[in-house]
C-alpha positions, 0 to 999 in steps of 0.5 A: 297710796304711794307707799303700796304703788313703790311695794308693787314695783319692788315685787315686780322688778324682784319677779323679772329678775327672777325669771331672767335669771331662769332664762339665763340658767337654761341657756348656759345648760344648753351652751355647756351640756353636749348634745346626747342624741346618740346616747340614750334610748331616750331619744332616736339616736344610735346608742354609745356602749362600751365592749370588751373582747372574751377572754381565755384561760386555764380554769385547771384547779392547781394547789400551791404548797411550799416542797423542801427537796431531799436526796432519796439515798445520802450515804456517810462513808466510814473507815472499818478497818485501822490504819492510815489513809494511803490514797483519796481517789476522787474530786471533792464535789464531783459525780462518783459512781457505784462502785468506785474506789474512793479512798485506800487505806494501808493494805500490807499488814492486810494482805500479810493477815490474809496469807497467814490464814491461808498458810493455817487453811493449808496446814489444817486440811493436811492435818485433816487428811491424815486424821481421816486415814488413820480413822478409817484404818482404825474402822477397818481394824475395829471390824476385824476385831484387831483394834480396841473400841477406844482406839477407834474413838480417839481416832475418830476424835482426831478426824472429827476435830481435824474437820473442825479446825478446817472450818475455823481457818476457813472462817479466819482466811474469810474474815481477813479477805473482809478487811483486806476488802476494807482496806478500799472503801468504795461508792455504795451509791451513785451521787454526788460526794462533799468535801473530803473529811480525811486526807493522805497519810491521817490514821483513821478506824472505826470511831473516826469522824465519817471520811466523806459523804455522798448524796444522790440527786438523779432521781430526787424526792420533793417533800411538802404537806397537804390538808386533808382536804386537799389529800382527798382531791388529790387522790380522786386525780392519781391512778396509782402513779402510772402513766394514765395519771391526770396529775401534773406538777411545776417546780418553781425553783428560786430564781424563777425557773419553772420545771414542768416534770409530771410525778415519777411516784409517790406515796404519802406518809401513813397519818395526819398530823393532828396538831396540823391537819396536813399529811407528807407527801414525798413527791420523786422526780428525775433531776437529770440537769442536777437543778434540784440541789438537796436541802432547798425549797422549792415551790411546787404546784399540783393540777391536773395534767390537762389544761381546761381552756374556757372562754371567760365573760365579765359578769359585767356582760351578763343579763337575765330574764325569764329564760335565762342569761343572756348578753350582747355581742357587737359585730363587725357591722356595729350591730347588737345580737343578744345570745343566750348563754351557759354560764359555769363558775365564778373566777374574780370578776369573770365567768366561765361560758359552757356554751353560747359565745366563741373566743372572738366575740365582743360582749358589751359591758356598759350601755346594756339598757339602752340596745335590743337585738339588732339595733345599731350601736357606736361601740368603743372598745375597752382593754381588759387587765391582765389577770394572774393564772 
Protein backbone atom coordinates (compact mmCIF):
# COMPACT_ATOMS: atom_id res chain seq x y z
CA UNK A 1 0.00 0.00 0.00
CA UNK A 2 2.63 2.20 0.58
CA UNK A 3 4.25 1.96 -2.54
CA UNK A 4 0.80 2.49 -4.67
CA UNK A 5 0.16 5.86 -2.11
CA UNK A 6 4.12 7.19 -2.93
CA UNK A 7 3.23 6.17 -7.34
CA UNK A 8 -0.33 8.40 -6.83
CA UNK A 9 1.53 11.53 -5.19
CA UNK A 10 4.39 11.22 -7.89
CA UNK A 11 1.28 11.53 -10.62
CA UNK A 12 -0.22 14.28 -9.21
CA UNK A 13 2.69 16.55 -8.54
CA UNK A 14 3.70 15.37 -12.46
CA UNK A 15 0.00 16.84 -13.06
CA UNK A 16 0.35 20.10 -11.38
CA UNK A 17 3.54 21.00 -12.73
CA UNK A 18 2.20 20.24 -15.97
CA UNK A 19 -0.79 22.52 -15.62
CA UNK A 20 1.45 25.59 -14.27
CA UNK A 21 3.48 25.17 -16.81
CA UNK A 22 0.48 25.76 -19.28
CA UNK A 23 -0.71 28.59 -17.23
CA UNK A 24 2.64 30.32 -17.09
CA UNK A 25 3.02 29.72 -21.10
CA UNK A 26 -0.64 31.79 -21.75
CA UNK A 27 0.56 34.21 -19.55
CA UNK A 28 3.75 35.16 -21.36
CA UNK A 29 1.79 34.75 -24.85
CA UNK A 30 -0.17 37.54 -23.40
CA UNK A 31 2.38 39.80 -21.84
CA UNK A 32 4.78 39.25 -25.31
CA UNK A 33 1.87 39.09 -28.17
CA UNK A 34 0.67 43.00 -28.82
CA UNK A 35 -2.92 43.57 -28.73
CA UNK A 36 -4.14 43.21 -32.54
CA UNK A 37 -7.63 44.77 -32.07
CA UNK A 38 -7.34 46.84 -34.84
CA UNK A 39 -5.85 44.61 -37.20
CA UNK A 40 -8.38 41.90 -38.09
CA UNK A 41 -11.56 41.33 -39.25
CA UNK A 42 -11.61 39.21 -36.71
CA UNK A 43 -12.23 41.35 -33.94
CA UNK A 44 -14.25 44.89 -33.89
CA UNK A 45 -11.35 46.94 -34.49
CA UNK A 46 -10.47 49.27 -37.30
CA UNK A 47 -8.31 47.18 -39.69
CA UNK A 48 -4.48 48.38 -40.50
CA UNK A 49 -3.77 48.10 -44.34
CA UNK A 50 -1.07 49.30 -46.38
CA UNK A 51 -1.59 51.69 -49.59
CA UNK A 52 0.49 52.77 -52.52
CA UNK A 53 -0.14 56.15 -54.77
CA UNK A 54 -0.79 55.00 -58.76
CA UNK A 55 1.59 55.40 -61.00
CA UNK A 56 2.13 56.87 -64.54
CA UNK A 57 4.18 56.16 -67.53
CA UNK A 58 4.71 55.98 -70.74
CA UNK A 59 3.43 52.55 -72.12
CA UNK A 60 4.51 53.83 -75.92
CA UNK A 61 6.32 50.58 -77.57
CA UNK A 62 10.12 51.73 -78.17
CA UNK A 63 12.63 49.13 -79.83
CA UNK A 64 16.07 49.63 -79.07
CA UNK A 65 18.75 48.67 -81.90
CA UNK A 66 22.34 49.56 -81.80
CA UNK A 67 22.96 52.43 -85.10
CA UNK A 68 26.46 52.79 -86.41
CA UNK A 69 26.43 56.50 -88.17
CA UNK A 70 27.61 57.10 -91.75
CA UNK A 71 28.40 60.13 -94.08
CA UNK A 72 25.53 60.10 -96.85
CA UNK A 73 28.23 61.60 -99.22
CA UNK A 74 32.27 60.91 -98.56
CA UNK A 75 34.41 62.04 -101.36
CA UNK A 76 38.44 61.20 -102.13
CA UNK A 77 39.96 64.17 -103.73
CA UNK A 78 42.33 62.89 -106.48
CA UNK A 79 44.76 64.93 -108.87
CA UNK A 80 43.79 64.68 -112.86
CA UNK A 81 46.25 66.43 -114.29
CA UNK A 82 50.53 66.12 -113.86
CA UNK A 83 52.46 68.21 -112.20
CA UNK A 84 53.68 69.71 -108.65
CA UNK A 85 51.26 71.02 -106.23
CA UNK A 86 51.75 75.13 -106.03
CA UNK A 87 48.97 75.94 -103.26
CA UNK A 88 46.81 73.87 -100.57
CA UNK A 89 43.97 76.26 -99.87
CA UNK A 90 42.18 75.04 -96.93
CA UNK A 91 42.49 74.35 -92.88
CA UNK A 92 42.83 70.45 -92.26
CA UNK A 93 39.67 69.42 -90.44
CA UNK A 94 37.36 72.56 -91.12
CA UNK A 95 34.21 72.95 -92.88
CA UNK A 96 34.76 73.34 -96.81
CA UNK A 97 31.99 74.41 -98.99
CA UNK A 98 30.84 73.27 -102.49
CA UNK A 99 32.83 74.89 -104.81
CA UNK A 100 36.08 75.77 -103.26
CA UNK A 101 38.94 75.98 -104.41
CA UNK A 102 41.17 73.72 -102.16
CA UNK A 103 44.35 72.74 -103.92
CA UNK A 104 46.27 74.13 -107.06
CA UNK A 105 48.23 72.63 -108.97
CA UNK A 106 51.27 74.45 -111.70
CA UNK A 107 49.13 76.01 -114.34
CA UNK A 108 51.79 77.82 -116.75
CA UNK A 109 52.43 74.74 -118.86
CA UNK A 110 48.44 74.59 -118.86
CA UNK A 111 47.54 77.86 -120.05
CA UNK A 112 50.53 77.92 -122.39
CA UNK A 113 48.64 74.39 -124.07
CA UNK A 114 45.45 76.47 -124.05
CA UNK A 115 46.69 79.42 -126.30
CA UNK A 116 48.40 77.02 -128.32
CA UNK A 117 45.07 75.11 -129.45
CA UNK A 118 43.46 78.55 -129.59
CA UNK A 119 46.38 79.64 -132.18
CA UNK A 120 45.56 76.06 -134.17
CA UNK A 121 41.39 76.99 -133.96
CA UNK A 122 42.23 80.46 -135.28
CA UNK A 123 44.47 79.08 -138.22
CA UNK A 124 41.99 76.32 -139.06
CA UNK A 125 38.92 78.25 -139.43
CA UNK A 126 41.23 81.04 -141.65
CA UNK A 127 41.90 77.82 -143.52
CA UNK A 128 38.19 77.01 -143.64
CA UNK A 129 37.18 80.12 -144.88
CA UNK A 130 39.13 80.22 -147.75
CA UNK A 131 38.68 76.20 -148.94
CA UNK A 132 34.97 77.17 -148.76
CA UNK A 133 35.41 80.31 -151.45
CA UNK A 134 37.27 78.54 -153.93
CA UNK A 135 34.73 75.76 -153.33
CA UNK A 136 32.12 77.62 -154.19
CA UNK A 137 34.02 79.37 -157.07
CA UNK A 138 34.86 76.07 -158.48
CA UNK A 139 30.63 75.34 -158.03
CA UNK A 140 29.90 78.22 -160.06
CA UNK A 141 32.41 77.56 -162.64
CA UNK A 142 31.34 73.77 -163.01
CA UNK A 143 27.82 75.40 -163.77
CA UNK A 144 28.90 77.44 -166.69
CA UNK A 145 30.71 74.48 -167.91
CA UNK A 146 34.20 76.43 -167.42
CA UNK A 147 35.74 73.96 -164.60
CA UNK A 148 36.34 70.35 -164.72
CA UNK A 149 34.34 67.67 -162.47
CA UNK A 150 37.51 66.81 -160.83
CA UNK A 151 38.29 70.15 -160.31
CA UNK A 152 35.12 70.61 -158.23
CA UNK A 153 35.88 67.58 -156.32
CA UNK A 154 39.23 68.64 -155.10
CA UNK A 155 37.79 71.81 -154.20
CA UNK A 156 34.98 70.55 -152.30
CA UNK A 157 37.55 68.06 -150.62
CA UNK A 158 39.51 70.76 -149.51
CA UNK A 159 36.47 72.55 -147.83
CA UNK A 160 35.21 69.64 -146.46
CA UNK A 161 38.39 68.71 -144.94
CA UNK A 162 38.84 72.39 -143.94
CA UNK A 163 35.47 71.97 -142.03
CA UNK A 164 36.98 68.75 -140.44
CA UNK A 165 39.87 70.24 -139.11
CA UNK A 166 38.04 73.27 -137.38
CA UNK A 167 36.14 70.77 -135.44
CA UNK A 168 39.24 68.86 -134.28
CA UNK A 169 40.95 72.11 -132.98
CA UNK A 170 37.74 72.97 -131.40
CA UNK A 171 37.93 69.66 -129.48
CA UNK A 172 42.03 70.02 -128.91
CA UNK A 173 41.15 73.98 -127.34
CA UNK A 174 38.23 72.03 -125.00
CA UNK A 175 40.41 69.23 -123.75
CA UNK A 176 43.22 71.74 -122.81
CA UNK A 177 40.32 74.19 -121.16
CA UNK A 178 39.80 70.75 -119.02
CA UNK A 179 42.82 70.19 -117.71
CA UNK A 180 43.69 73.98 -117.17
CA UNK A 181 40.52 73.44 -115.07
CA UNK A 182 42.03 70.72 -113.28
CA UNK A 183 45.03 72.54 -112.55
CA UNK A 184 42.60 73.57 -109.18
CA UNK A 185 41.00 70.79 -107.82
CA UNK A 186 37.80 71.93 -106.26
CA UNK A 187 35.00 70.86 -103.29
CA UNK A 188 32.56 68.36 -105.02
CA UNK A 189 30.42 68.51 -101.87
CA UNK A 190 29.92 70.68 -98.92
CA UNK A 191 31.55 68.76 -95.47
CA UNK A 192 34.07 68.59 -93.40
CA UNK A 193 37.86 67.74 -95.06
CA UNK A 194 40.81 65.51 -93.04
CA UNK A 195 44.06 65.97 -92.95
CA UNK A 196 45.84 67.15 -96.05
CA UNK A 197 47.81 63.92 -97.88
CA UNK A 198 50.07 66.30 -100.24
CA UNK A 199 51.59 69.69 -99.28
CA UNK A 200 53.32 72.61 -101.59
CA UNK A 201 55.62 71.80 -103.94
CA UNK A 202 54.95 67.55 -104.11
CA UNK A 203 54.66 66.36 -107.72
CA UNK A 204 51.44 64.55 -107.90
CA UNK A 205 49.27 62.80 -111.33
CA UNK A 206 46.67 60.46 -111.88
CA UNK A 207 47.89 57.28 -109.74
CA UNK A 208 49.10 59.65 -106.61
CA UNK A 209 47.93 58.54 -103.47
CA UNK A 210 44.26 60.77 -102.81
CA UNK A 211 45.10 64.55 -101.67
CA UNK A 212 42.33 64.83 -98.98
CA UNK A 213 39.16 63.43 -98.34
CA UNK A 214 35.78 65.00 -97.53
CA UNK A 215 32.90 63.81 -95.82
CA UNK A 216 29.34 65.27 -95.24
CA UNK A 217 27.94 65.37 -92.04
CA UNK A 218 24.57 67.76 -92.33
CA UNK A 219 22.46 65.77 -93.11
CA UNK A 220 23.96 62.30 -91.81
CA UNK A 221 22.59 58.73 -92.13
CA UNK A 222 22.37 56.22 -89.07
CA UNK A 223 22.52 52.75 -90.17
CA UNK A 224 20.96 49.63 -87.69
CA UNK A 225 19.31 46.29 -88.30
CA UNK A 226 15.84 45.30 -87.47
CA UNK A 227 14.14 41.57 -87.28
CA UNK A 228 11.53 40.86 -89.31
CA UNK A 229 9.29 41.34 -86.96
CA UNK A 230 9.90 44.28 -85.83
CA UNK A 231 10.23 45.61 -89.67
CA UNK A 232 6.58 44.89 -89.99
CA UNK A 233 5.68 46.93 -86.67
CA UNK A 234 7.58 49.59 -88.08
CA UNK A 235 6.11 49.99 -91.29
CA UNK A 236 2.13 49.55 -89.83
CA UNK A 237 3.87 53.15 -87.95
CA UNK A 238 5.49 55.14 -90.88
CA UNK A 239 3.19 56.78 -93.62
CA UNK A 240 5.78 57.20 -96.24
CA UNK A 241 8.12 59.55 -93.97
CA UNK A 242 6.00 62.61 -94.08
CA UNK A 243 5.22 64.76 -91.62
CA UNK A 244 1.83 62.77 -90.50
CA UNK A 245 4.26 60.15 -89.48
CA UNK A 246 3.86 58.58 -85.71
CA UNK A 247 7.47 57.38 -85.89
CA UNK A 248 9.98 59.05 -83.41
CA UNK A 249 13.34 58.06 -82.75
CA UNK A 250 16.14 59.23 -79.72
CA UNK A 251 19.77 58.84 -80.40
CA UNK A 252 21.53 58.02 -77.20
CA UNK A 253 25.28 59.05 -78.22
CA UNK A 254 28.25 57.66 -75.74
CA UNK A 255 28.24 59.94 -72.99
CA UNK A 256 24.84 59.95 -72.50
CA UNK A 257 23.61 62.61 -74.45
CA UNK A 258 20.15 61.84 -75.66
CA UNK A 259 19.07 63.66 -79.27
CA UNK A 260 15.37 63.46 -79.96
CA UNK A 261 15.22 64.20 -83.86
CA UNK A 262 11.83 62.66 -85.58
CA UNK A 263 13.11 60.70 -89.21
CA UNK A 264 14.01 63.29 -92.07
CA UNK A 265 13.58 59.72 -94.42
CA UNK A 266 14.16 56.37 -94.69
CA UNK A 267 14.30 53.44 -96.62
CA UNK A 268 15.39 50.06 -95.98
CA UNK A 269 17.51 47.71 -97.59
CA UNK A 270 15.82 45.57 -100.43
CA UNK A 271 16.25 41.82 -98.68
CA UNK A 272 16.62 40.01 -95.50
CA UNK A 273 19.63 38.69 -94.51
CA UNK A 274 19.05 34.95 -94.29
CA UNK A 275 21.69 34.07 -92.03
CA UNK A 276 20.13 36.82 -89.40
CA UNK A 277 16.92 37.38 -89.79
CA UNK A 278 17.19 41.33 -89.89
CA UNK A 279 17.07 43.76 -92.66
CA UNK A 280 19.08 47.64 -93.06
CA UNK A 281 17.61 50.26 -92.30
CA UNK A 282 19.25 53.63 -93.18
CA UNK A 283 17.86 56.20 -90.94
CA UNK A 284 18.69 60.48 -92.27
CA UNK A 285 18.93 62.86 -89.65
CA UNK A 286 20.28 66.49 -89.77
CA UNK A 287 23.25 67.02 -87.72
CA UNK A 288 23.30 70.81 -87.64
CA UNK A 289 25.38 70.73 -83.90
CA UNK A 290 27.81 68.26 -85.91
CA UNK A 291 27.09 65.58 -82.69
CA UNK A 292 27.17 62.87 -84.89
CA UNK A 293 30.57 62.07 -86.20
CA UNK A 294 30.78 59.32 -89.06
CA UNK A 295 32.19 56.16 -87.85
CA UNK A 296 30.51 55.93 -84.54
CA UNK A 297 27.61 53.83 -82.89
CA UNK A 298 25.06 55.15 -81.38
CA UNK A 299 21.99 53.83 -79.75
CA UNK A 300 18.99 54.44 -81.20
CA UNK A 301 15.50 53.89 -79.93
CA UNK A 302 12.45 53.67 -82.25
CA UNK A 303 8.30 54.50 -80.71
CA UNK A 304 5.98 56.06 -81.78
CA UNK A 305 5.89 59.97 -82.02
CA UNK A 306 3.21 60.36 -79.15
CA UNK A 307 3.35 59.26 -75.83
CA UNK A 308 0.62 56.81 -74.05
CA UNK A 309 0.59 58.07 -70.77
CA UNK A 310 -1.51 55.18 -68.57
CA UNK A 311 -2.28 55.33 -64.77
CA UNK A 312 -0.53 51.84 -63.65
CA UNK A 313 -2.07 49.86 -60.68
CA UNK A 314 0.36 47.04 -58.63
CA UNK A 315 -1.38 43.78 -59.35
CA UNK A 316 -1.08 43.61 -55.81
CA UNK A 317 -4.10 46.09 -55.67
CA UNK A 318 -6.17 43.95 -57.63
CA UNK A 319 -9.31 41.55 -56.63
CA UNK A 320 -11.75 39.70 -58.54
CA UNK A 321 -15.33 38.50 -58.12
CA UNK A 322 -18.43 37.73 -60.34
CA UNK A 323 -18.24 40.86 -62.07
CA UNK A 324 -15.09 41.53 -62.82
CA UNK A 325 -11.60 43.44 -60.96
CA UNK A 326 -11.99 45.32 -58.67
CA UNK A 327 -9.56 47.25 -55.90
CA UNK A 328 -9.77 49.39 -52.77
CA UNK A 329 -8.92 52.97 -52.62
CA UNK A 330 -8.42 54.96 -49.26
CA UNK A 331 -9.68 58.61 -49.10
CA UNK A 332 -8.48 61.39 -47.34
CA UNK A 333 -11.04 60.51 -44.47
CA UNK A 334 -9.43 57.17 -44.14
CA UNK A 335 -12.31 55.35 -45.48
CA UNK A 336 -12.21 52.21 -47.90
CA UNK A 337 -14.30 52.47 -51.48
CA UNK A 338 -14.23 49.45 -53.81
CA UNK A 339 -14.04 50.60 -57.54
CA UNK A 340 -14.40 48.75 -60.36
CA UNK A 341 -11.81 48.65 -62.83
CA UNK A 342 -10.77 48.25 -66.64
CA UNK A 343 -7.68 46.37 -66.67
CA UNK A 344 -4.93 46.63 -70.05
CA UNK A 345 -1.59 45.15 -70.28
CA UNK A 346 1.04 43.58 -67.89
CA UNK A 347 4.18 45.71 -67.42
CA UNK A 348 6.49 44.09 -64.63
CA UNK A 349 4.51 43.97 -61.83
CA UNK A 350 1.98 46.35 -62.66
CA UNK A 351 -1.16 46.92 -64.76
CA UNK A 352 -2.46 49.38 -67.03
CA UNK A 353 -6.10 50.89 -66.03
CA UNK A 354 -8.56 51.74 -69.05
CA UNK A 355 -10.76 53.08 -66.72
CA UNK A 356 -12.06 53.11 -63.37
CA UNK A 357 -9.32 54.85 -61.20
CA UNK A 358 -7.65 58.74 -61.65
CA UNK A 359 -3.67 59.33 -61.21
CA UNK A 360 -4.09 60.57 -57.48
CA UNK A 361 -5.93 57.72 -56.12
CA UNK A 362 -4.77 55.40 -53.23
CA UNK A 363 -5.03 51.67 -53.90
CA UNK A 364 -4.49 49.17 -50.87
CA UNK A 365 -1.98 46.69 -51.79
CA UNK A 366 -2.06 44.74 -48.34
CA UNK A 367 -5.03 44.16 -45.83
CA UNK A 368 -7.68 43.55 -48.86
CA UNK A 369 -9.39 40.69 -46.77
CA UNK A 370 -9.94 42.45 -43.90
CA UNK A 371 -12.04 45.85 -45.35
CA UNK A 372 -15.55 46.05 -47.35
CA UNK A 373 -16.81 49.25 -49.05
CA UNK A 374 -16.84 51.95 -46.72
CA UNK A 375 -15.22 50.65 -43.86
CA UNK A 376 -12.89 52.78 -41.79
CA UNK A 377 -9.33 51.89 -42.08
CA UNK A 378 -5.68 52.79 -40.23
CA UNK A 379 -3.98 52.97 -43.74
CA UNK A 380 0.27 53.75 -43.93
CA UNK A 381 1.65 54.54 -47.11
CA UNK A 382 4.30 52.72 -49.05
CA UNK A 383 6.75 54.34 -51.41
CA UNK A 384 6.78 52.44 -54.73
CA UNK A 385 10.46 51.85 -56.43
CA UNK A 386 11.57 53.68 -59.36
CA UNK A 387 10.86 51.71 -62.47
CA UNK A 388 13.15 52.20 -65.47
CA UNK A 389 11.03 53.56 -68.83
Amino acid sequence: MRVGTIHKRTIIRQVVILGACVAFGWFLKGRLTPQMGGMGGMGGGTPYVLTQKLSTRNIAPKQNYIGHVEAIKSVNLKPQVTGYVEKVLFQEGSLVNEGDILFVIEQKRYIATVELRQAELASAKANLVRTERDYRRQASLSKQNYASKATLDAAESAYLQAKAAVAQAEANLNLAKIDLDYTEIKAPITGYIGKAMVTEGNYVNSTTEDLARIVQTDPIRVAFSVSDKDMLSLRRLYTNGSESSPIKTELVLADGTVLVNHLKSRFTDNEINSNTATIAVYAEYSNDRNLLIPGNYVDIRVGEKEDKIAIMVPQAAIAQDQHGNYVYTVNDEGIAEQKRVVLGDVIGTEQVVESGLEASDKVIIQGLQKVSNGQKVNASDVTPEAKEE
